[in-house]
C-alpha positions in Angstrom: 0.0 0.0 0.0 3.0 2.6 0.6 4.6 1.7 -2.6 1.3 2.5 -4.4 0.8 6.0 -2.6 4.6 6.7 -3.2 4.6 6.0 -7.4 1.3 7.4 -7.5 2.7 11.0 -5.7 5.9 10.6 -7.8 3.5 10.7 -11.2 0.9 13.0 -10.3 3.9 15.6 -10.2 5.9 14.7 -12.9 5.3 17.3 -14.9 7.8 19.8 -16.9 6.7 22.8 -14.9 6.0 21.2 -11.2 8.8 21.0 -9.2 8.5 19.0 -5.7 11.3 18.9 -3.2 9.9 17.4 0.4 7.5 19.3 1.4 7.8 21.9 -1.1 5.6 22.0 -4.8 6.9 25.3 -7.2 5.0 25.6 -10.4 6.8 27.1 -12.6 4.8 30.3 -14.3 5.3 31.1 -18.9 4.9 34.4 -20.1 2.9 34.5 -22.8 4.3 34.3 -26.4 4.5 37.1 -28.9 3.6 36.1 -32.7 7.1 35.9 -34.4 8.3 35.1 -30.9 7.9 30.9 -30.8 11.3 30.3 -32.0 12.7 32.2 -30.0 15.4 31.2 -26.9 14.2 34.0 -24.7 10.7 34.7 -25.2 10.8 37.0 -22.7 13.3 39.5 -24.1 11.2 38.8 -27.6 7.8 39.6 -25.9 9.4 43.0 -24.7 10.9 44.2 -27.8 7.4 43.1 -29.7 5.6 45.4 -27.2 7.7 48.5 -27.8 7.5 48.4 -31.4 4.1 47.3 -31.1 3.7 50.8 -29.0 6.4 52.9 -31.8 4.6 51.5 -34.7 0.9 52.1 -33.8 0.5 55.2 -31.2 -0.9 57.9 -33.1 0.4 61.4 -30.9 -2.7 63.6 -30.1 -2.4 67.4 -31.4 -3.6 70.2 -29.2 -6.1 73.4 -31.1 -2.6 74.5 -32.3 -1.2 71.4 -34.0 0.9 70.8 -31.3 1.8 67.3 -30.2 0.3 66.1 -26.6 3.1 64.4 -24.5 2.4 62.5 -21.2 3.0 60.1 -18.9 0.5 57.2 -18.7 0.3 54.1 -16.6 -1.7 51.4 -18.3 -2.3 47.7 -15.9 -3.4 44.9 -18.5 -3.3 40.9 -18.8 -3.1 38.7 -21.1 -6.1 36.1 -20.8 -6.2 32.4 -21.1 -7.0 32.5 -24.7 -4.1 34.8 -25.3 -6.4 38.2 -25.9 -4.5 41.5 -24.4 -7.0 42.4 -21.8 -6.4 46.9 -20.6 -7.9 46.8 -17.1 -6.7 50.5 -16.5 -5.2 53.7 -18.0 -4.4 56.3 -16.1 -2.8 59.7 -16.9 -2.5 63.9 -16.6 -3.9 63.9 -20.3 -7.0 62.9 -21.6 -6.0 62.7 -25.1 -2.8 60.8 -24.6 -5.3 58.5 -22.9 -7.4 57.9 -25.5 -4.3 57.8 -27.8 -2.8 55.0 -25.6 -6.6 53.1 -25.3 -6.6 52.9 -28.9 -3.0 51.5 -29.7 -3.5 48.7 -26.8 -6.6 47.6 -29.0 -4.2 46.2 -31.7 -2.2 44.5 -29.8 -2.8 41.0 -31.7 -3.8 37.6 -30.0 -0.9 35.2 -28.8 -0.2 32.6 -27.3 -1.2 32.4 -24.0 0.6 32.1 -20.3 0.7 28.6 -18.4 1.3 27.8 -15.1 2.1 24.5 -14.3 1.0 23.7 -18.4 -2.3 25.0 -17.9 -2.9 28.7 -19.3 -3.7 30.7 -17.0 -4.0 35.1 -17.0 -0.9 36.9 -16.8 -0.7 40.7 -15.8 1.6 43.4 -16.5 1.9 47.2 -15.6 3.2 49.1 -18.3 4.7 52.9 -17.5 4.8 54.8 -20.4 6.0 57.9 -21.3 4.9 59.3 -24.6 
């Protein structure tokens, strides 16, 4: 009856992502994957550098009544869902238009792959601090 409960413990964990050490159990959390970024040995680094061109190629700078370009500082929270959709759970900023500027460019941000934990996807959040 031991030997039973100890194989059956030993392959309920033996996962890629599930580490157990005595009375310990780590899963181990993946960051979602950028399109382009699969291949990739850090995905990581990948997903990053995506994300800021992502941001240089698509934010569209507000003008002011004189033509002027708006600048500001914007805090945006967002995750990335289990179905790998880009999910904005807050903006916040001193402009309104830069606001709206930054709402707008987060809606492009294409599907991908999504976050596991433990090989089971799972939502994964990040705060961005932008300053435009």
């Amino acid at each position: 009856m031991f030997c039973f409960f100890l194989f059956t413990g030993a392959f309920t964990f033996a996962q890629d992502d599930v580490d157990v050490e005595g009375n310990t159990v780590t899963v181990r959390e993946k960051a979602p994957v950028w399109p382009g970024c699969e291949g990739s040995e850090d995905q990581k680094n990948c997903f990053n550098k995506k994300l800021m061109e992502h941001v240089k190629n698509n934010y569209k700078y507000p003008r002011n009544d004189k033509g002027e370009f708006i600048r500001g500082k914007v805090v945006v929270k967002m995750h990335i869902d289990e179905e790998g959709k880009a999910v904005v759970t807050s903006v916040k900023g001193d402009q309104k238009p830069v606001i709206a500027a930054v709402e707008d460019m987060l809606k492009k941000i294409p599907e991908m792959k999504p976050g596991t934990r433990g090989n089971s996807p799972t939502k994964i959040s990040y705060t961005l601090p932008l300053n435009l």
